[in-house]
C-alpha positions, -999 to +999 in steps of 0.1 A: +188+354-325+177+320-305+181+288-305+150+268-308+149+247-273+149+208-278+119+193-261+129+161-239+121+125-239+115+122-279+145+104-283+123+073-270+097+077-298+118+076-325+156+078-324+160+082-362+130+112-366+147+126-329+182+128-351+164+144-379+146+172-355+178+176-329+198+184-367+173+210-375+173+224-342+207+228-345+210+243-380+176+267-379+176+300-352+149+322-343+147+358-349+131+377-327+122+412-339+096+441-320+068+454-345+044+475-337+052+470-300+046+438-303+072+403-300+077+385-333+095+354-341+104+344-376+125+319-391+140+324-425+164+295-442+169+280-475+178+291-511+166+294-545+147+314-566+115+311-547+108+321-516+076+295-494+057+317-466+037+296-438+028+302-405+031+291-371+015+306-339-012+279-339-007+241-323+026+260-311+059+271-322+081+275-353+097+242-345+064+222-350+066+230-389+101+211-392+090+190-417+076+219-437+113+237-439+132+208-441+104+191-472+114+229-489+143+249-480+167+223-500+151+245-537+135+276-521+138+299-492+117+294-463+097+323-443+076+307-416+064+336-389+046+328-356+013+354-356+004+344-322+012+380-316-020+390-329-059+390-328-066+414-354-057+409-391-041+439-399-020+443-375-007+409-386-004+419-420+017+449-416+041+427-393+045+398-422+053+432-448+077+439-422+095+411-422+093+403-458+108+439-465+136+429-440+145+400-452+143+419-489+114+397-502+090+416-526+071+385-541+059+351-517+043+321-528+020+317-493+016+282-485-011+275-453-027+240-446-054+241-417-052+268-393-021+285-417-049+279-445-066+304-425-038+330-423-029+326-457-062+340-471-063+365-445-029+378-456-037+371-492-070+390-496-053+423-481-020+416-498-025+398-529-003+422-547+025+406-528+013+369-539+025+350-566+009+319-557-010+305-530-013+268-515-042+261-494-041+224-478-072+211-458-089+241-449-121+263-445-131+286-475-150+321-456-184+317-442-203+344-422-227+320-407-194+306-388-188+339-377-200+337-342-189+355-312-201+325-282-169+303-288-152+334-276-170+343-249-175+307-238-135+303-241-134+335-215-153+309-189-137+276-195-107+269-173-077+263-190-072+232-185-107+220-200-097+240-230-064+219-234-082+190-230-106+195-256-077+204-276-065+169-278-094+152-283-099+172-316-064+163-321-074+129-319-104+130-337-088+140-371-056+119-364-081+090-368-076+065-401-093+039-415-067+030-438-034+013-427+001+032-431+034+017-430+055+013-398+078+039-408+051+063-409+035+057-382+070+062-362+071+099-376+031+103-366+043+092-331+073+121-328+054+143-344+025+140-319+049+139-291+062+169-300+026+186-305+015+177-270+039+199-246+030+230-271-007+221-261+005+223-226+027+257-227+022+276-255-018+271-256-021+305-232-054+324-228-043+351-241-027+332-274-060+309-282-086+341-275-062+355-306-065+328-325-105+329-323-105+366-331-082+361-362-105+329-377-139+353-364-123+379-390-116+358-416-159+342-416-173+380-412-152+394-443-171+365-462-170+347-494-150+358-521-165+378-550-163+372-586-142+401-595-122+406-559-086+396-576-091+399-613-064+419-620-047+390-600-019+373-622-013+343-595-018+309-595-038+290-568-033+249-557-054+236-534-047+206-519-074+182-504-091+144-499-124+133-503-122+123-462-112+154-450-138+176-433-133+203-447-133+190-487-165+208-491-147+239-486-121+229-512-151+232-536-163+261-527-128+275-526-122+263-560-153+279-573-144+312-562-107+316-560-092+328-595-067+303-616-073+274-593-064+239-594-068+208-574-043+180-562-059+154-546-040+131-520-053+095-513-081+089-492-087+069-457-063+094-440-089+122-434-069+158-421-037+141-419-034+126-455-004+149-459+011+137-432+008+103-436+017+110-478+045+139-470+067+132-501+038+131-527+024+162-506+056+179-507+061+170-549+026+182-553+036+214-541+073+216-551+057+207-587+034+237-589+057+263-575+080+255-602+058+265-625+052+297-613+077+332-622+102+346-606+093+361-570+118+387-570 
């Protein structure tokens, strides 16, 4: 077991949201485990009934989904797993059965917004079994005409530190609002973005990003879901969205083709960060609908 490691100089940007992380730091470890020859790190906290699955491995570590655990762990355990481990899907698979047979968790409700939206149907279409529900927030639905193999080799000739800064300006790009937010929320958006940008700087390796590509080039090649791919699927999906988010169009099509879908809708004018900027009503959303789903265990 680990500590998580405290970043320093947040305590500037927000003392209150610096107390809030610096307690979770404090009450949340790391476990690292060796699968398949490979390093994994995994946090599990919480209680309940219900038992949340997410993913980190992404923007960076397990510590950047704080809010995520601490919006969750309060009425249902808490699996969040960092895949950055991994380039190829099964291999990532096998690892989260690993761990959820560890940690003596049959049944998950996978919850992935963004990248982790990504993860989640990767882990979903081989493992759907395994899924009672599944929570998609903000994310791309499959599409072979994405699957193209230049970002990758053009990643292999970038120097790193172009690709970092590239990184931020997309971070900036769907940070952008056109609505106004309260100054309490904007103080959380300012720790939570200081604590993005050192992961940008160390745990955005070569080795980790050219993973990431191979995973998301995977996930467009295996292609849109069929009509009959999970009908003897008993689960419930929720996908979560806003009109201003790029990727609402693939809400749509996700909701035409996943099986018992619904849609929650968060405000608009706060493009890819509406749940974010709306964490509680995100969080209720979410709460609300795995509440209505069975047992896991």
């Amino acid at each position: 077991m680990s500590q998580f490691h405290l970043p320093q100089d947040l305590e500037s940007v927000s003392p209150s949201e610096f107390a809030r992380f610096r307690g979770f730091l404090a009450s949340h470890t790391i476990t690292e485990t060796e699968i398949g020859g490979a390093a994994v790190s995994y946090s599990v906290s919480g209680q309940g009934e219900k038992a949340l699955l997410t993913f980190a491995g992404g923007w960076g570590g397990i510590e950047i989904l704080y809010e995520t655990v601490l919006g969750f762990e309060t009425l249902n355990r808490v699996v969040v797993i960092d895949i950055s481990p991994f380039g190829d899907p099964n291999e990532m698979v096998d690892a989260i059965d690993h761990i959820l047979g560890r940690e003596g968790l049959e049944k998950v409700v996978v919850v992935g917004q963004s990248l982790a939206g990504i993860l989640a149907q990767l882990y979903f279409r081989r493992r759907s079994e395994r899924v009672l529900g599944l929570v998609l927030t903000n994310t791309l639905s499959p599409r072979p005409e994405r699957c193209r193999r230049w970002p990758l080799l053009l990643f292999k000739c970038l120097p790193m530190s172009l690709i970092r800064s590239l990184v931020l300006r997309k971070m900036a790009r769907i940070e952008r609002l056109t609505e106004e937010i309260p100054p309490s929320v904007e103080m959380r958006r300012r720790f939570v973005r200081a604590l993005l940008l050192p992961s940008v700087e160390h745990a955005f390796t070569r080795k980790r990003i050219e993973r990431i590509l191979r995973l998301a080039w995977h996930f467009n090649l295996e292609g849109p879901y069929g009509p009959s791919e999970f009908s003897d699927w008993a689960g419930q999906v929720l996908l979560v969205t806003s009109e201003d988010d790029p990727y609402h169009e693939d809400a749509k099509t996700l909701a035409s083709t996943l099986p018992a879908t619904e849609l929650f809708e968060l405000p608009s004018g706060f493009g890819h960060v509406a749940p974010q900027i709306h964490l509680e009503q995100f969080h209720a959303g979410i709460q609300a609908f795995v509440e209505r789903l069975p047992g896991c265990h």
